[in-house]
C-alpha positions in Angstrom: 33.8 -27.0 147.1 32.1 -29.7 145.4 29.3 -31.4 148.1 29.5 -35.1 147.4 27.2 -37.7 148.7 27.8 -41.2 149.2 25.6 -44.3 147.9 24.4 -46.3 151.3 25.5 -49.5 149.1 27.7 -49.7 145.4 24.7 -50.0 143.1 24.3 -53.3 141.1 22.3 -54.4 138.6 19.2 -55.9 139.9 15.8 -57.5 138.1 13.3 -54.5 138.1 10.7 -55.2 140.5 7.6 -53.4 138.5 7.2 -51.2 141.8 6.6 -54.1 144.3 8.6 -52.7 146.9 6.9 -50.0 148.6 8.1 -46.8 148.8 7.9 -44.1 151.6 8.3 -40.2 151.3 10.4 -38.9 153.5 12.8 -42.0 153.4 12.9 -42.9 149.6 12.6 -39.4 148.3 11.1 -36.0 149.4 8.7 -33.7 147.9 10.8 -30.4 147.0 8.8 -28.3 145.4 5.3 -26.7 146.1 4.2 -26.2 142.5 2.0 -29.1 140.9 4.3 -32.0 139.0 5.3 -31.0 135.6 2.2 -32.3 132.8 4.8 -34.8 131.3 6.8 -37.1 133.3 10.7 -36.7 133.5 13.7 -37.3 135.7 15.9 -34.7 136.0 20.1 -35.4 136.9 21.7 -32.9 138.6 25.8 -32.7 138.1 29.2 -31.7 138.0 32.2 -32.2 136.2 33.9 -31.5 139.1 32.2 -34.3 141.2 33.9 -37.7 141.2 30.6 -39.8 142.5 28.7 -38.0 139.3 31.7 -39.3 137.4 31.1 -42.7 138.5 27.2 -42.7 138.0 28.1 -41.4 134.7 30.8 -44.3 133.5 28.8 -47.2 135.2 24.8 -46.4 135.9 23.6 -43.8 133.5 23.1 -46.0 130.7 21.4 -48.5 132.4 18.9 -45.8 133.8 18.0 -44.4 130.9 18.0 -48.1 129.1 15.2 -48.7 131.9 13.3 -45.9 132.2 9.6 -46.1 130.8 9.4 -44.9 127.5 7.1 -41.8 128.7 9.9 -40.4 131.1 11.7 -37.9 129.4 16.0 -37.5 130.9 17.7 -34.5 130.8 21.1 -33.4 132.5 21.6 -30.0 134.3 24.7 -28.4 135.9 25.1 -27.3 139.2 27.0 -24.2 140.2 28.2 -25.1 143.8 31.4 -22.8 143.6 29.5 -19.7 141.3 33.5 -18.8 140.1 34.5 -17.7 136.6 35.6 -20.8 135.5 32.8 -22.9 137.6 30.6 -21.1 134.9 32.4 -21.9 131.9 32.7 -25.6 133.0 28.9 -25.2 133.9 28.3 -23.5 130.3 30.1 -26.2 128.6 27.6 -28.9 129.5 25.1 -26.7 127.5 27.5 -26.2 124.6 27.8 -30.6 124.5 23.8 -30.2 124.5 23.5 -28.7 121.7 25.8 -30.9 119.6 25.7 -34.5 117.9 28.4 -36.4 120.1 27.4 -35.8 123.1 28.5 -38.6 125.4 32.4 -38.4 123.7 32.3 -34.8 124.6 30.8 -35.5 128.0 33.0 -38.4 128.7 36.1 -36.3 127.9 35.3 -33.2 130.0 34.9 -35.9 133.4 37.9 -37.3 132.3 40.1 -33.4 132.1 39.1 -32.9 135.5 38.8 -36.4 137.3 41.6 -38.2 135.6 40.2 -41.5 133.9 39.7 -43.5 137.3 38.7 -39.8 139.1 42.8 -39.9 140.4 42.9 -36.2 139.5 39.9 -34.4 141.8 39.6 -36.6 145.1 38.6 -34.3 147.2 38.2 -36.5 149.9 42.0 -37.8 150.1 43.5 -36.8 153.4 45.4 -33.5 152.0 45.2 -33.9 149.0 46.4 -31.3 146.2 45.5 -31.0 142.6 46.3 -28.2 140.1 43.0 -27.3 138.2 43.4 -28.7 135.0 40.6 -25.9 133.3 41.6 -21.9 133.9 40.0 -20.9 130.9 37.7 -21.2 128.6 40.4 -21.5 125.9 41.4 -25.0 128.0 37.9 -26.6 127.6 37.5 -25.2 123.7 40.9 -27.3 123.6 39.0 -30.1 125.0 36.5 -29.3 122.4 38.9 -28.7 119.5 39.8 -32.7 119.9 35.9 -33.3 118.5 36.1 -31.4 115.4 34.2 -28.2 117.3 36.2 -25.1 116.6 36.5 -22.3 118.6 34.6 -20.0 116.6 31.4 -22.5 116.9 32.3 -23.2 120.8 31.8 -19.2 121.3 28.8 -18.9 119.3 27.1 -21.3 121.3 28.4 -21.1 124.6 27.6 -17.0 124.0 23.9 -17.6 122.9 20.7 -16.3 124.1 19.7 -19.7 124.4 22.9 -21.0 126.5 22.7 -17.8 128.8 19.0 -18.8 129.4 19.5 -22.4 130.2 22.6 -21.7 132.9 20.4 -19.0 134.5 17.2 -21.9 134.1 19.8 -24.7 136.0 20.7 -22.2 138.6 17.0 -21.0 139.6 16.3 -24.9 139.8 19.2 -25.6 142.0 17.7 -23.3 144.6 14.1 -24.7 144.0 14.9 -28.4 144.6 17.3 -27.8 147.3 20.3 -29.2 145.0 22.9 -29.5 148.0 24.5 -32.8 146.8 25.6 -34.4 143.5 24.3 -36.7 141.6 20.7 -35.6 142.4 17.9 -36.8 141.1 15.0 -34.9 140.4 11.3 -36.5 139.0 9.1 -34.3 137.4 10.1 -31.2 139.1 8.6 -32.3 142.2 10.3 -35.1 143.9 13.9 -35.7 145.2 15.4 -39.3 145.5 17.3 -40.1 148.9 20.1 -41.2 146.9 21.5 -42.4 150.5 18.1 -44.7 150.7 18.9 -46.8 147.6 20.4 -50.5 147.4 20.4 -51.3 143.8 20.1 -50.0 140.5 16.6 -52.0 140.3 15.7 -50.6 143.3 16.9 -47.0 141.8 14.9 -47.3 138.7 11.8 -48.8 140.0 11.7 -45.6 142.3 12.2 -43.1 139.4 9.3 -44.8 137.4 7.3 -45.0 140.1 7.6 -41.2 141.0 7.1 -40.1 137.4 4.2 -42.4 136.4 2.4 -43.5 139.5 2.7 -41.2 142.7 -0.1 -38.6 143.3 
């Protein structure tokens, strides 16, 4: 099952506070990694399709963040692989696929929306008994997903079948375990440093951390 975490506050857009507010390890974020901070700086988001709060940061933060990130931090998007089924790993694999291709938000947008419904009606796994009928099996369900975007199935299996894809999932996994992934959306800033998500109170507040953690904390 999908670990979900829950922000302290709904984020809202807030003025950035060019890192006034002082922040504390161990409350605003936690070192998980031993190994020296990667040489460039970059935040890290760690996901699921599966996860409705991911689906949410998705539809109504993302773009903000990376609108407000400083131009040296490098974004990227990795997996996780909570469940490790058949089908958790094609879903997983897909996000690599959408990587590698020119309409990638489309693509990412419609793969939430398969498996959360457009509001997230379809995967709330928190609903007092709540049942749902897995809307993926296959990977012949998400190359239908795919199909809708002009990718053919043919392409979808070259890449999803790649050296390169293979390498990446086995890449997102290894850094699961490193950074201690056990919640979604997570945060990771230049391979060192985890955010509290649970800490935050704005999307200022949010972004002023990640640029602090990737430009100025030693």
């Amino acid at each position: 099952m999908i670990k979900h975490i829950a922000l302290a506050l709904t984020l809202a857009v807030a003025p950035l506070s060019s890192f006034a507010a002082q922040f504390v390890e161990g409350k605003h974020f936690t070192v998980v990694s031993n190994k020296a901070p990667s040489s460039e700086p970059k935040l890290t988001e760690f996901y699921s399709f599966y996860c409705g709060n991911c689906f949410n940061m998705e539809k109504m933060y993302l773009a903000d963040i990376k609108a407000n990130l400083n131009k040296q931090v490098t974004f990227d998007s990795k997996h996780v692989d909570f469940a490790n089924t058949e089908i958790n790993t094609e879903v997983m694999r897909s996000l690599a696929v959408i990587q590698t291709l020119d309409n990638q938000k489309p693509l990412t947008d419609a793969m939430f929306k398969v498996i959360q419904g457009d509001n997230g009606e379809k995967h709330d796994h928190s609903a007092p008994g709540h049942k749902h009928d897995e809307p993926l099996k296959s990977r012949d369900d998400i190359k239908a997903v795919f199909a809708k975007f002009g990718v053919d199935s043919a392409q979808y299996d070259k890449i999803a079948d790649s050296k390169e894809t293979n390498e990446k999932l086995a890449l997102w996994r290894t850094q699961q375990r490193e950074f201690q992934v056990q919640s979604v959306p997570a945060f990771i800033v230049n391979d060192k440093y985890a955010i509290n998500m649970g800490s935050i109170r704005t999307l200022g507040e949010l972004i002023d951390l990640m640029n602090y953690l990737a430009l100025e904390h030693k």
